[in-house]
PALUMZA-703681 format. One line per field, with one value per residue (C-alpha): residue in three letters; x, y, z negated. Coordinates in steps of 0.001 Angstrom, whole numbers. Example, Ala and Ser with C-alpha at 12.3 -4.5 7.8 and 13.67 -1.06 7.14 Angstrom:
<atoms>
type = ala	ser
east = 12300	13670
north = -4500	-1060
up = -7800	-7140
</atoms>
This chain:
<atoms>
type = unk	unk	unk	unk	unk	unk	unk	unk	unk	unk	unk	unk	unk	unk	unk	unk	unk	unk	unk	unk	unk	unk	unk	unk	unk	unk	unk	unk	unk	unk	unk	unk	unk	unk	unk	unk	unk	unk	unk	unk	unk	unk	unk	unk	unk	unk	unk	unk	unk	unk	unk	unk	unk	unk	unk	unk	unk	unk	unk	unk	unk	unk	unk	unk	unk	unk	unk	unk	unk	unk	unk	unk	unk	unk	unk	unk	unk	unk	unk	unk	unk	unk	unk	unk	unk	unk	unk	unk	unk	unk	unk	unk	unk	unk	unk	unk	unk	unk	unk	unk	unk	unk	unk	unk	unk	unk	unk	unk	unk	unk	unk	unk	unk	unk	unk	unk	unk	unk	unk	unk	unk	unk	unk	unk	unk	unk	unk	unk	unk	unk	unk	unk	unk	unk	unk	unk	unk	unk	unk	unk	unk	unk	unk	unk	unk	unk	unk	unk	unk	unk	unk	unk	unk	unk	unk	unk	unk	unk	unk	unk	unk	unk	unk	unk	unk	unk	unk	unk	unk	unk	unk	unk	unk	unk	unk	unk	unk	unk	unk	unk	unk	unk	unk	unk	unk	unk	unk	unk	unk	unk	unk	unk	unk	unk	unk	unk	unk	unk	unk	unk	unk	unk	unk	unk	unk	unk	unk	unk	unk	unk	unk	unk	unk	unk	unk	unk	unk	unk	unk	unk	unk	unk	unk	unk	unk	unk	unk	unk	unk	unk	unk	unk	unk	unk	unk	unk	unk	unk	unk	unk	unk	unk	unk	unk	unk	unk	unk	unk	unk	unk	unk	unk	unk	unk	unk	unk	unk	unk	unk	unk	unk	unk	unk	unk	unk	unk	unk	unk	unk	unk	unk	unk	unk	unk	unk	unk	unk	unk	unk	unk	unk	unk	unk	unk	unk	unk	unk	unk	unk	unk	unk	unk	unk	unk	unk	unk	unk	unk	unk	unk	unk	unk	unk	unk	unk	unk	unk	unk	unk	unk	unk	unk	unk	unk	unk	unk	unk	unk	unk	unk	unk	unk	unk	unk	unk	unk	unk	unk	unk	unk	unk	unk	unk	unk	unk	unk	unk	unk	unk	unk	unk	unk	unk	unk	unk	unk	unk	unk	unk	unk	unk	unk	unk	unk	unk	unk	unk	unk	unk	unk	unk	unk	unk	unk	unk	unk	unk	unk	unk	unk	unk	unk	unk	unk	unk	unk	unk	unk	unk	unk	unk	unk	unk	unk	unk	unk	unk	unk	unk	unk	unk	unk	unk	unk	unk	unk	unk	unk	unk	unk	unk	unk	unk	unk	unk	unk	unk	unk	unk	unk	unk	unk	unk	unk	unk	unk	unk	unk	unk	unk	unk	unk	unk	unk	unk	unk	unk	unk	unk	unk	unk	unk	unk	unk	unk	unk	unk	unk	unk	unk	unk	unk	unk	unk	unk	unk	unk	unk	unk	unk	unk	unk	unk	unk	unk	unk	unk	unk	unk	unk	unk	unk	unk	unk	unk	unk	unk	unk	unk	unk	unk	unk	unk	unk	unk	unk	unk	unk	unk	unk	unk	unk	unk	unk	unk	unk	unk	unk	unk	unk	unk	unk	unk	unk	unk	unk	unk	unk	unk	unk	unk	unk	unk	unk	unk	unk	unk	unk	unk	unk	unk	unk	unk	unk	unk	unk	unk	unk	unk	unk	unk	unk	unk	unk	unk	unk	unk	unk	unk	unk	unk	unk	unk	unk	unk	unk	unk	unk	unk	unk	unk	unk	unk	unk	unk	unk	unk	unk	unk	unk	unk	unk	unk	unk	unk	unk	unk	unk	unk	unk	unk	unk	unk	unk	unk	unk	unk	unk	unk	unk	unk	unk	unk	unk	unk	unk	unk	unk	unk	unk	unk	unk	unk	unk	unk	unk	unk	unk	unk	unk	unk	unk	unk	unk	unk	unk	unk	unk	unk	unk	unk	unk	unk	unk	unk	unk	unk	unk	unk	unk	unk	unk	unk	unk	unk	unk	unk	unk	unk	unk	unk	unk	unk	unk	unk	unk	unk	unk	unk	unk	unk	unk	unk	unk	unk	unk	unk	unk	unk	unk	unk	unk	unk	unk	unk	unk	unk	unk	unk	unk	unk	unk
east = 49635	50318	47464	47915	44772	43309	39881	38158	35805	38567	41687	43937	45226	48361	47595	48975	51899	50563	47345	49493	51041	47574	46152	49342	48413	44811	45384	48312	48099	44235	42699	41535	38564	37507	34154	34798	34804	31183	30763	33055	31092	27770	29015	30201	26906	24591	26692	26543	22499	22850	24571	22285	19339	21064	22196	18554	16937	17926	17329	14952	15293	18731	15780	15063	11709	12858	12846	12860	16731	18117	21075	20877	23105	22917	24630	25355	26647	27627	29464	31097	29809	28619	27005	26234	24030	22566	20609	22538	24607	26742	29748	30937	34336	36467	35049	35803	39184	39940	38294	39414	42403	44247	43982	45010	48710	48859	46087	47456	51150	49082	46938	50776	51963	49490	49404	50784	51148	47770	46013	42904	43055	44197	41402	39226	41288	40286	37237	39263	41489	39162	40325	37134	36812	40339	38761	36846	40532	40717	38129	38189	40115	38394	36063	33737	32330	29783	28137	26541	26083	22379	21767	23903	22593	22570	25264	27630	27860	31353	32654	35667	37864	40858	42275	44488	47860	48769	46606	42625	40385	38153	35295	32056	28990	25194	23624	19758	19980	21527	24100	26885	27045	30147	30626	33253	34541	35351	38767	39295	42123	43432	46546	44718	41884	40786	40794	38924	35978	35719	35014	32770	31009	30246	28081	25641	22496	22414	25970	25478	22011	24563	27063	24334	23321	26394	27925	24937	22088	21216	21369	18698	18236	16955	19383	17426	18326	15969	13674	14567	12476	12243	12200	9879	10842	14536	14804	16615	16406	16062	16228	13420	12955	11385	13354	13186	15072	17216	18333	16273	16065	15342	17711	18179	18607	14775	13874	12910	15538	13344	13277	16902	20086	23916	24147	22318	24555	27264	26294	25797	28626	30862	28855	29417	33032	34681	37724	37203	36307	33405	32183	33310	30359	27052	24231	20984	18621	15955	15497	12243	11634	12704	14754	14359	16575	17554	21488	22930	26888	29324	32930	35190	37624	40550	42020	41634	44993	44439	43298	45727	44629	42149	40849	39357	36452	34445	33077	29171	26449	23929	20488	17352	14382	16495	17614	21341	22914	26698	29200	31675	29349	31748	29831	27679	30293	33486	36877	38136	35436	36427	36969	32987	31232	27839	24696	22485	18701	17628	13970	14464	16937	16196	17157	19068	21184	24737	27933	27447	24245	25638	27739	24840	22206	20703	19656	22540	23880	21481	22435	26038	25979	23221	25546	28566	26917	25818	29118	30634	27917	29514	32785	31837	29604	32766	35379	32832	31865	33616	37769	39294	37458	37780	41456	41154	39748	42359	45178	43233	42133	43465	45451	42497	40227	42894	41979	38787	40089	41220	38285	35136	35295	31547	32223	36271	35148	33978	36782	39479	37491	37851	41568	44162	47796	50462	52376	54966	52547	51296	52049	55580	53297	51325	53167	49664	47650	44865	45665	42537	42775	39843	42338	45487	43489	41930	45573	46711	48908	47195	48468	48705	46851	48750	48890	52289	53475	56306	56713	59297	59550	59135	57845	60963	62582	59830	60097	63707	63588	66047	63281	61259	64133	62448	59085	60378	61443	58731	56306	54367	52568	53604	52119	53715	53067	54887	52164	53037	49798	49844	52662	49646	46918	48265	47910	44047	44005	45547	44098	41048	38696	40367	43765	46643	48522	52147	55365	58268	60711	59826	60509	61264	59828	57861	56771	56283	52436	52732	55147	57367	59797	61260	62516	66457	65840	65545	68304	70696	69991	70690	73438	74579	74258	76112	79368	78905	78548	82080	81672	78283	79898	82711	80341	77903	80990	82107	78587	77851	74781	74162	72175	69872	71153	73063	71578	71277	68728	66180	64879	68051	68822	70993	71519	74227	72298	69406	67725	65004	63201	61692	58288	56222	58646	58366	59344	62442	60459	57744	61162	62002	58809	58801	61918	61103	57995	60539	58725	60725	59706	60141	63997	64741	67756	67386	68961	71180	70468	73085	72969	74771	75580	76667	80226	81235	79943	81528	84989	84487	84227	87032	89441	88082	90340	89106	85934	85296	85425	83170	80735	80167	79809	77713	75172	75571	75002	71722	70373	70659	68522	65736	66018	67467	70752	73933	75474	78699	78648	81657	83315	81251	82539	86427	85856	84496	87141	90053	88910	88233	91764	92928	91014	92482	96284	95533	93947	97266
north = -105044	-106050	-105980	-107989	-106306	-109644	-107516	-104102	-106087	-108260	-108249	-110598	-108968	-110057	-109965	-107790	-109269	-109481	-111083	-113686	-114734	-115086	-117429	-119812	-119443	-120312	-123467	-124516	-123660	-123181	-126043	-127711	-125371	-125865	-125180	-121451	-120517	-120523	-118068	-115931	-115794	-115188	-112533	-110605	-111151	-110084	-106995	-106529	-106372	-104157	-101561	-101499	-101475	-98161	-96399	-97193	-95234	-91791	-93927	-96120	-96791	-98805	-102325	-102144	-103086	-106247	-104779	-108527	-109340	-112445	-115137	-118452	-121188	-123634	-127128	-129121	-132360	-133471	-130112	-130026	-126532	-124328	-120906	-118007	-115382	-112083	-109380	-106865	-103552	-105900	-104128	-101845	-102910	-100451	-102172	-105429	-104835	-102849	-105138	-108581	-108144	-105928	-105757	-103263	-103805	-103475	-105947	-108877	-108014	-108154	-111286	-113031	-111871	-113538	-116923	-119298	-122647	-123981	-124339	-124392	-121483	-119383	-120396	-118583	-115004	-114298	-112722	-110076	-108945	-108463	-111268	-113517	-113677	-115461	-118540	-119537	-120947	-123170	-125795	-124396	-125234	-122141	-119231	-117281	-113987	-112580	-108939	-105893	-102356	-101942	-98640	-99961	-100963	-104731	-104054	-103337	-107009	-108006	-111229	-111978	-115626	-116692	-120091	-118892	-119113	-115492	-113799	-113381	-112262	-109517	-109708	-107509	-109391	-108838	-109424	-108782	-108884	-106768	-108564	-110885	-114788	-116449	-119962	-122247	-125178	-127730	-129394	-133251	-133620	-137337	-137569	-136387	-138890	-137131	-133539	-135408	-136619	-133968	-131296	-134113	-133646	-129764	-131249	-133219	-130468	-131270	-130623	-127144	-126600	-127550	-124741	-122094	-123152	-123473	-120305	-117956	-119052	-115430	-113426	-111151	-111900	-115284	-117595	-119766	-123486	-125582	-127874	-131606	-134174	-137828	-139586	-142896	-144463	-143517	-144107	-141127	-137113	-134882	-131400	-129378	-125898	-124718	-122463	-122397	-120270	-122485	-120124	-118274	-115306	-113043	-110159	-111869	-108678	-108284	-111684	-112026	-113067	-116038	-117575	-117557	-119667	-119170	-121117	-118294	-115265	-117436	-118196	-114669	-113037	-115434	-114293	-111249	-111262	-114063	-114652	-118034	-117896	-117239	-114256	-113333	-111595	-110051	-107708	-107892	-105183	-103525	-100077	-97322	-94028	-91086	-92849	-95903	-98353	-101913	-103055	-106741	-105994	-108040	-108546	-110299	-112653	-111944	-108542	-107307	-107064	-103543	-102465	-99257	-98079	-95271	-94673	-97855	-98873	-100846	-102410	-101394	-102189	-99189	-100154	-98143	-99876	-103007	-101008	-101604	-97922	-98323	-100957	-97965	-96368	-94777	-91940	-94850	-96053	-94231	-94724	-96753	-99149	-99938	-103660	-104442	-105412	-105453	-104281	-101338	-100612	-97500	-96516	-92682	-91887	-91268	-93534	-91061	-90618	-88527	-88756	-85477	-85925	-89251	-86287	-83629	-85753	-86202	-89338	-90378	-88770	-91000	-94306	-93641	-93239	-95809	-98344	-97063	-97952	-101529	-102329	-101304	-103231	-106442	-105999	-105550	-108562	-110616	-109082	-109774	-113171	-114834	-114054	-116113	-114878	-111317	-111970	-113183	-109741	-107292	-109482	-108878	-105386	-103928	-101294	-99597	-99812	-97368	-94643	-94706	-92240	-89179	-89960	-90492	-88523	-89222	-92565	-92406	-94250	-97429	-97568	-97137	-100736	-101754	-101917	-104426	-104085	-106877	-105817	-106303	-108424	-110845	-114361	-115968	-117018	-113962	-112040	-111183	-108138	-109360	-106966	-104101	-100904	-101817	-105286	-102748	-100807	-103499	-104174	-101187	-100808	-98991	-95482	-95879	-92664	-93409	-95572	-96336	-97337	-97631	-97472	-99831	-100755	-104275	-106402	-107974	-103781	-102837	-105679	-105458	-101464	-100562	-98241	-100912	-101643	-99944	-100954	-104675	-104537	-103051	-104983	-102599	-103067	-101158	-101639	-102232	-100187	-101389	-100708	-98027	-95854	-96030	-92670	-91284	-92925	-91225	-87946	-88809	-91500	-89486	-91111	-93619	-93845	-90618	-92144	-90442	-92179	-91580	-92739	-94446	-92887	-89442	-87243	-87979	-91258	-90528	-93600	-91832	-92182	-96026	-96212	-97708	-95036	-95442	-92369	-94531	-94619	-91152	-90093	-92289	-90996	-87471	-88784	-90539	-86874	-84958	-87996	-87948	-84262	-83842	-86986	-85762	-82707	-84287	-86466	-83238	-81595	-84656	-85090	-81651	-80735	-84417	-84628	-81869	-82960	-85704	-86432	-89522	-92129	-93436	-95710	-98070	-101052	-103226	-100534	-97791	-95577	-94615	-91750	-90140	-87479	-84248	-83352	-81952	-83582	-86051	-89663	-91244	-93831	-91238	-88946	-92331	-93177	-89447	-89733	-92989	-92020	-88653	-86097	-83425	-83833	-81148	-81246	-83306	-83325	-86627	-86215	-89195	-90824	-92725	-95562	-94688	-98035	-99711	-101044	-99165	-95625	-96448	-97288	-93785	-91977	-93531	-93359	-90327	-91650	-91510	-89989	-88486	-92014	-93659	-91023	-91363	-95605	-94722	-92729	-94967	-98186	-96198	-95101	-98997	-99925	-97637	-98906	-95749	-95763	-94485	-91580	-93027	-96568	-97820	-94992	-97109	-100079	-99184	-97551	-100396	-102509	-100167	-99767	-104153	-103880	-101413	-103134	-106930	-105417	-104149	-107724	-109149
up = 67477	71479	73996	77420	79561	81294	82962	82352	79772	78438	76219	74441	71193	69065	65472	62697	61579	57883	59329	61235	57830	55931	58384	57900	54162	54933	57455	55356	51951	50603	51604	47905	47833	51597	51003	50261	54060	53508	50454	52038	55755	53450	51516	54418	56270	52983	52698	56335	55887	53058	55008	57673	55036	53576	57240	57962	55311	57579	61021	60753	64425	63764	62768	66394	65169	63208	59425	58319	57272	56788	56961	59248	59266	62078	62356	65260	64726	68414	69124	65810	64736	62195	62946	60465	61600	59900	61714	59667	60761	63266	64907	67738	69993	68197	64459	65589	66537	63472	61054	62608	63435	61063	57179	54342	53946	50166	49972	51882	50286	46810	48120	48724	46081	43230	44830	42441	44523	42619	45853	43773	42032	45143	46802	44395	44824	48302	47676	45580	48399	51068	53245	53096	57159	57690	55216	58408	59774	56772	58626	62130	65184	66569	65136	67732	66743	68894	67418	68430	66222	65766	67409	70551	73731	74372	76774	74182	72610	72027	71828	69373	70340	68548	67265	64445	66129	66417	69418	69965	72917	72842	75349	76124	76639	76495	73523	72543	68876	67109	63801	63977	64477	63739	65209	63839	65471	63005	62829	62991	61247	62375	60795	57295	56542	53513	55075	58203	55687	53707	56973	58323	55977	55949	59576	56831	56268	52406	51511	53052	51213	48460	49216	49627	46261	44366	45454	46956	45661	44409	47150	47010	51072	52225	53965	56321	57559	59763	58235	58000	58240	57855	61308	60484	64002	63518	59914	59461	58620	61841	62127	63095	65056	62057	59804	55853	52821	51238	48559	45560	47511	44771	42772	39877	37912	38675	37255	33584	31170	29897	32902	33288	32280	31515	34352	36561	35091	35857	38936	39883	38671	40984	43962	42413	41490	42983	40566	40345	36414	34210	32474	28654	28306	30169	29275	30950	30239	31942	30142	29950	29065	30844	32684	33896	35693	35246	34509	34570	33794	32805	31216	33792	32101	34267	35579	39282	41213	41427	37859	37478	40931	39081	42131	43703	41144	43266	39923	39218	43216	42710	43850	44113	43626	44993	47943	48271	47980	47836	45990	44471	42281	40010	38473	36518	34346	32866	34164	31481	31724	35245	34648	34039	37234	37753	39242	38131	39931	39753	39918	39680	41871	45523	48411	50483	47175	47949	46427	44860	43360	41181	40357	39002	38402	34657	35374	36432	33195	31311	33033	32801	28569	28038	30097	28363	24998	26436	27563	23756	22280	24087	23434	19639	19845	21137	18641	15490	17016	19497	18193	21381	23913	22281	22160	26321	27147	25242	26598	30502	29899	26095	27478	30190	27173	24935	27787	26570	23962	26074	28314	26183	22616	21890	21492	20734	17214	18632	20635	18476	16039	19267	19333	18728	17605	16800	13506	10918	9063	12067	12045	13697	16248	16764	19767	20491	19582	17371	14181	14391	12640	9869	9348	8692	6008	3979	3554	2596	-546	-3226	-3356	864	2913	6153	9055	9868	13437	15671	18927	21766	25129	23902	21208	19916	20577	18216	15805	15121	15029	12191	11304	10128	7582	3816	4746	5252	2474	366	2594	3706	6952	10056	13864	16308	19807	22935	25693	27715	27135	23677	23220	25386	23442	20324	20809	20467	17770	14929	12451	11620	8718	7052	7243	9205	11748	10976	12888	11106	13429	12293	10069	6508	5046	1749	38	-3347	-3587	-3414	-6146	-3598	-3982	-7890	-9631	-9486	-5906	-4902	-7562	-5775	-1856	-3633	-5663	-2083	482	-2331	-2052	1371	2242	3986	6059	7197	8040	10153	11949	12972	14043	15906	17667	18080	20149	20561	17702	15463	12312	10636	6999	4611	4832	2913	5458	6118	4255	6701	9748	9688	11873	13489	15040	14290	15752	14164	13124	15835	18721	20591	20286	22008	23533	24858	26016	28388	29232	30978	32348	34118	35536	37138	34800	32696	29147	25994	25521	22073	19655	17507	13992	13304	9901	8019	5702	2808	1076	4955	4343	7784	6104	2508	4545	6568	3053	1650	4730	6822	9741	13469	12100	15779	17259	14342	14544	18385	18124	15489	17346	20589	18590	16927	20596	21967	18611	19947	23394	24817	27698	27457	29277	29281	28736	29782	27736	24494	25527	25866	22418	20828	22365	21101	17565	17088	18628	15745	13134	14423	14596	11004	9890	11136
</atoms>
């Protein structure tokens, strides 16, 4: 950022670069949704209020003896502006500087990143990415800030100029009250008639009483307009000086659920979450006992940009006894519930609440697992009931819900119904996960104890695993695990309703119990390792400590090879998943299994020539089946090349 000192009280700032590239996307880009600005500028001024509500509750003296907070909007027709006031926290030089004209790197690059072209739809992701204040530039030529921090001397004002184009001014002034007012002067767009009506019209008083409504009609502070009234003489509406709340004004948490409508959740949760969509799901409770405290949560339908970022779970507002406390309250819901926003209102909890009490505190405790059943209760409302919208959320969130089972044992049960798997059974057209663990076992052959799954990096990795190859063929279901938590996930679902979850790519397959495995069958795999007992030899030799073992399979039908890994080690998926993420894993030795009726392996017993050769494309070919690399892969490739060579000059 450059600074060109003009006077002691006044400096012209450069913008962050990444700042200077958002307002081009707002002027340029978003300007489908124009109306946004407006949602955006009342947001930040209700959570502005809220933050002075909860500084106050230690010094009182920061109300300055006006305890009353509120919004105002203000129109003026002949000037071509629209002011938003508050009377909340306001803001010092140093704030203003820092939060008008920078922004968090990795949330503008993320911002940039999402947009899809739909200037629609983009317009409703700026609310996630904290950069609600640059939406002003969408309709104005200019945006004004004047503010002062409550506590400050009225000396201290600050004035805040820019136009957009790359610089603003930073000015101290005088200012009595204590807040912010923003003043936006409109464009007039002349070379756009559409554009030119459609800002004209944000001047009219009832399309702004519309705004407020649509977008922020429930927040829980009153946002004042003056009073209009019908000129007789003129024969038209007039403004008067007196003001009036144009919005409900009420937490609608507080309000009673009969007098309520979809439309009002709805409603809510945008102001709430703006990501431009509806709800799957909400809960709206108000719960008694020793404990008491009201919750209104709800089940987002799309994913956050920053989901995986543990850390930032600005999901559930605590309130105490509708005193705004803090918007991160991540003590009241568990980490792998992260996605569910909402609002919980305590009445137990004291207003000077810490950090580290939501950490002790029983009642906190209590909040935290009767919310963590609500939320549960939802999802298995939606799963039993509503199948699409079920299938919406696992697709948005599936994968932070499998945490749940490292996280939250008492309830690890609920969670793993919960769960959804595509498998060897789902339709052509079901890429998706929709296959529960209570679906696999009504399925189950008769005989079957065991869960079988495999694991891949992808879908089509895990559906063509040569693995699969004997239970193909028997038809016997297998799941199939290609998100990257589930190797993690398993070492706490290890089995469900008294049935073991076993892997197909470990150890040695026994499908005796379902009668799957005939008494001809397992004669001829012994019948097969005694024939090929000197082959398997040569190729052990010939791989030497590549592999544990090389032994017969019962598992192949159309592969050669594959490898498998050994009881009580890990997978070869889970071994790249480790090595990916830079992290030294248990060493593993896979033991390469060999199909004894292949053509390739009946040729090798027959004509034991370049054994050494066969045996290493043998065990390459079966480590690109499981989606593992090479160490040498050019060295595979001039092999294969020389031995199609052989084989052609032999053909001819």
């Amino acid at each position: 950022m450059t600074t060109e000192s003009t006077t002691p009280a006044t400096e012209t700032f450069g913008f962050q670069a990444e700042v200077k590239q958002l307002l081009q996307l707002m002027i340029h880009s978003l300007y489908s949704n124009r109306e946004i600005f407006l949602r955006e500028l009342i947001s930040n001024a209700s959570d502005a209020c809220d933050k002075l509500r909860f500084e106050a509750i230690e010094q009182d003296n920061l109300y300055e003896g006006d305890g009353e907070l509120k919004i105002q909007i203000e129109l003026d027709k002949e000037s071509r502006k629209i002011r938003i006031s508050d009377n909340g926290i306001g803001m010092s030089r140093d704030e203003v500087i820092s939060n008008l004209g920078t922004i968090a790197r990795s949330g503008t690059k993320e911002f940039v990143g999402k947009l899809s072209g739909d200037s629609a739809r983009d317009s409703q992701m700026i609310g996630q990415f904290g950069v609600g204040f640059y939406s002003s530039f969408i309709v104005a030529e200019q945006v004004v800030v004047e503010t002062r921090r409550a506590g400050l001397p009225a000396e201290q004002g600050v004035r805040w100029t820019s136009d957009g184009s790359g610089e603003f001014s930073i000015e101290t002034i005088e200012r009595d009250k204590r807040g912010t007012m923003i003043e936006l002067h409109l464009r007039s767009p002349e070379d756009d008639q559409e554009a030119k009506t459609e800002i004209d019209g944000l001047l009219n008083d009832w399309q702004i009483r519309n705004i407020v409504r649509r977008y922020s009609d429930h927040i829980s502070l009153p946002i004042e307009m003056h009073k209009s009234e019908y000129d007789e003489e003129a024969k038209e509406s007039k403004l008067t000086e007196e003001w009036e709340t144009v919005n409900q004004a009420s937490a609608l948490w507080a309000r009673s659920k009969s007098e309520l409508e979809p439309d009002d959740y709805n409603s809510f949760y945008k102001n709430l979450s703006p990501d431009g969509s509806e709800p799957l799901a909400y809960t709206h409770n108000r719960v008694e006992g020793r404990t008491e405290y009201t919750q209104l949560l709800f089940v987002p339908g799309k994913a956050p940009f920053d989901l995986w970022d543990r850390e930032n779970r600005r999901g559930i507002k605590l309130y105490v006894k509708r005193v705004f406390i803090m918007e991160d309250a991540q003590n009241l819901m568990p980490v792998y519930l992260r996605f569910v926003k909402g609002v919980i209102d305590s009445a137990d909890l004291p207003l000077n609440v810490s950090r580290e009490l939501l950490q002790e505190s029983r009642d906190v405790k209590a909040i935290r697992e009767g919310s963590t059943r609500r939320v549960l209760t939802m999802l298995e409302d939606l799963a039993e009931n509503k199948s699409d919208q079920y299938k919406t959320f696992f697709q948005e969130f599936g994968q932070v819900l499998k945490e749940g089972l490292g996280e939250d044992f008492s309830n690890a049960e609920r969670i793993a119904k919960l769960l959804r798997f595509s498998s060897t059974h789902s339709t052509a057209d079901g890429d998706d996960p929709t296959v529960s663990l209570a679906d696999y076992v009504s399925r189950m052959k008769e005989g079957q104890d065991q869960i079988f799954y495999v694991t891949g990096d992808t879908l089509s990795a895990a559906r063509n695993s040569p693995h699969l190859e004997v239970f193909r063929k028997k038809e016997i279901e297998v799941l199939l695990l290609v998100d990257r938590v589930d190797e993690w996930m398993l070492n706490y679902l290890t089995q469900f309703d008294e049935k073991e979850l076993v892997s197909v790519a470990r150890g040695d397959v026994d499908l005796s119990k379902l009668g799957e495995a005939t008494e001809e069958e397992a004669k001829a795999v012994e019948k097969a390792s005694d024939e090929l007992k000197p082959l398997v030899e040569n190729i052990q030799k010939s791989l030497g400590d590549k592999v544990k073992e090389v032994r017969v399979s019962n598992r192949l039908v159309g592969s050669a090879s594959c490898l498998v890994s050994d009881e009580g080690e890990i997978s070869g998926h889970l071994e790249r998943l480790l090595k990916q993420a830079g992290q030294a894993g248990p060493e593993r030795k896979p033991i390469l299994e060999i199909n004894p009726t292949h053509p390739i392996l009946k040729h090798l017993a027959d004509q034991p020539d370049n054994v050494e050769d066969w045996s290493s494309l043998l065990f390459d070919q079966a480590m690109l089946a499981e989606g593992g690399s090479l160490e040498d892969p050019a060295g595979f490739v001039k092999r294969q090349n020389e031995m199609m060579l052989a084989l052609l000059q032999k053909a001819s």
